[in-house]
C-alpha positions, 0 to 999 in steps of 0.5 A: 242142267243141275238145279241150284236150290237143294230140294231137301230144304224147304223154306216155307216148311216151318213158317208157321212155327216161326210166326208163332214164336215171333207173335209170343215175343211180341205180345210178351215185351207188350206185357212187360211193358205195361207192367212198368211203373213210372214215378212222376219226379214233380210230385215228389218234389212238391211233397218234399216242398210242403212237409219243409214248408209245415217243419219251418218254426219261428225262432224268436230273437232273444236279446241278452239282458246284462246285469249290473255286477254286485257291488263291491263288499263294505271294507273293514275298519282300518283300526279295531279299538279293543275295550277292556271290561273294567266292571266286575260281574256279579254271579246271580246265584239261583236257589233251588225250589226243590224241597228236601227231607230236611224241609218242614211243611205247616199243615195247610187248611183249605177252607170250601165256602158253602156252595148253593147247589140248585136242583134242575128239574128236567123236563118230562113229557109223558104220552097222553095214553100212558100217564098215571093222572090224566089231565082233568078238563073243566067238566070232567072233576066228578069221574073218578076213575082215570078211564072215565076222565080220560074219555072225558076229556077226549069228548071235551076237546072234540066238542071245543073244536066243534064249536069253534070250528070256521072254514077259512074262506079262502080255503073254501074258494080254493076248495082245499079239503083235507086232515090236519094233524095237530100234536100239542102239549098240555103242560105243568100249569095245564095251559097248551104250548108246543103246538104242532100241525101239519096238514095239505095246506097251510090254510087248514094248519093255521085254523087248526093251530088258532082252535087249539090254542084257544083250549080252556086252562085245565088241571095238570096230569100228574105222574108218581105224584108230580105235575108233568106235561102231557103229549096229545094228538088230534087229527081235524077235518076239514070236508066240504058239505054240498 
């Protein structure tokens, strides 16, 4: 008896192979299908939505304005009266002012009044330690050379400001100290004037203006023989003695 199978094809021989070849497809459309992206149509439909809502403007309603027309133009005269000019004109005739070579000209006589001319002095202030003639300070008349009158004066002025000198009390409570410039000039009569100061407080500059300005009248300095004013600058100082 003849069997029905062929013994030469074996089933199960390649099974292994097509296990595999089946699993590899599997695991493949596995991977393809997570690979595919889905979009949600929701969501696009609210993005539309809101990008719409944010373009809507509101149209403001404008009303037309309707105007009068013009009014009509002012007719003309039905009837135009024409006016002959019955006068007769006159021509103004203008001369000329030019004159010609013909044209005799009188001799003119310009008469000048005496003008007063009145000669201004300038004012001239020469520096202390240049001038020619110092000023000469009560006291002082008996020296003869400029050098002697001129140390002079300097004890002079350093002895009034002794003597008159008076701590402000406010400034003593304050204990303010300190140097006061003073720079005044001695002028044409040998009174003081232009008095200057500047010191830390105004205290002190106020003292040292009242001990200035009380200085004795003196003789002028002179310079090429004529009275000037004379520039002249003193520091004060004001200490404390315990």
């Amino acid at each position: 008896m003849k069997p029905k199978k062929n013994p030469d094809v074996e089933i199960g021989r390649n099974s292994s192979l097509y296990f595999m070849i089946g699993l590899t497809s599997v695991l493949f459309m596995t991977w393809q299908s997570f690979e595919v992206k889905f979009y949600e149509e929701e969501s696009k439909v609210s993005e539309v939505v809101q990008l719409t809502d944010e373009l809507k403007e509101d149209v403001p309603i404008t009303e037309m304005i309707r105007t009068a027309p013009p009014p009509p133009p002012p007719s003309a005269p039905n009837v135009i009266e024409i006016v002959e000019d019955v006068e007769d004109v006159k021509e103004t005739i203008i001369e000329s002012t030019e004159s010609s070579q013909e044209t005799f000209i009188e001799d003119a006589v310009v008469r000048i009044e005496d003008v007063d001319v009145e000669e201004v002095e300038e004012e001239i202030i020469v520096p202390f330690a240049v001038i020619e003639h110092v000023p000469v300070f009560p006291g002082c008349e008996d020296l003869q050379t400029q050098a002697e009158r001129k140390e002079c004066f300097n004890q002079k002025v350093q002895e009034h400001i002794k003597e008159n000198f008076s701590y402000p009390p406010a400034a003593l409570e304050m204990h303010i100290t300190g140097r006061v410039y003073v720079q005044f000039v001695i002028d044409t009569h040998g009174r003081v004037s232009g008095i200057q100061k500047r010191g830390p407080d105004k205290l002190l500059e106020k003292e040292a203006e009242r001990i200035i300005a009380s200085l004795p009248k003196v003789k002028p300095g002179e310079q090429r023989g004529k009275a000037v004013n004379v520039k002249y600058s003193i520091p004060i100082n004001f200490i404390m003695q315990n």
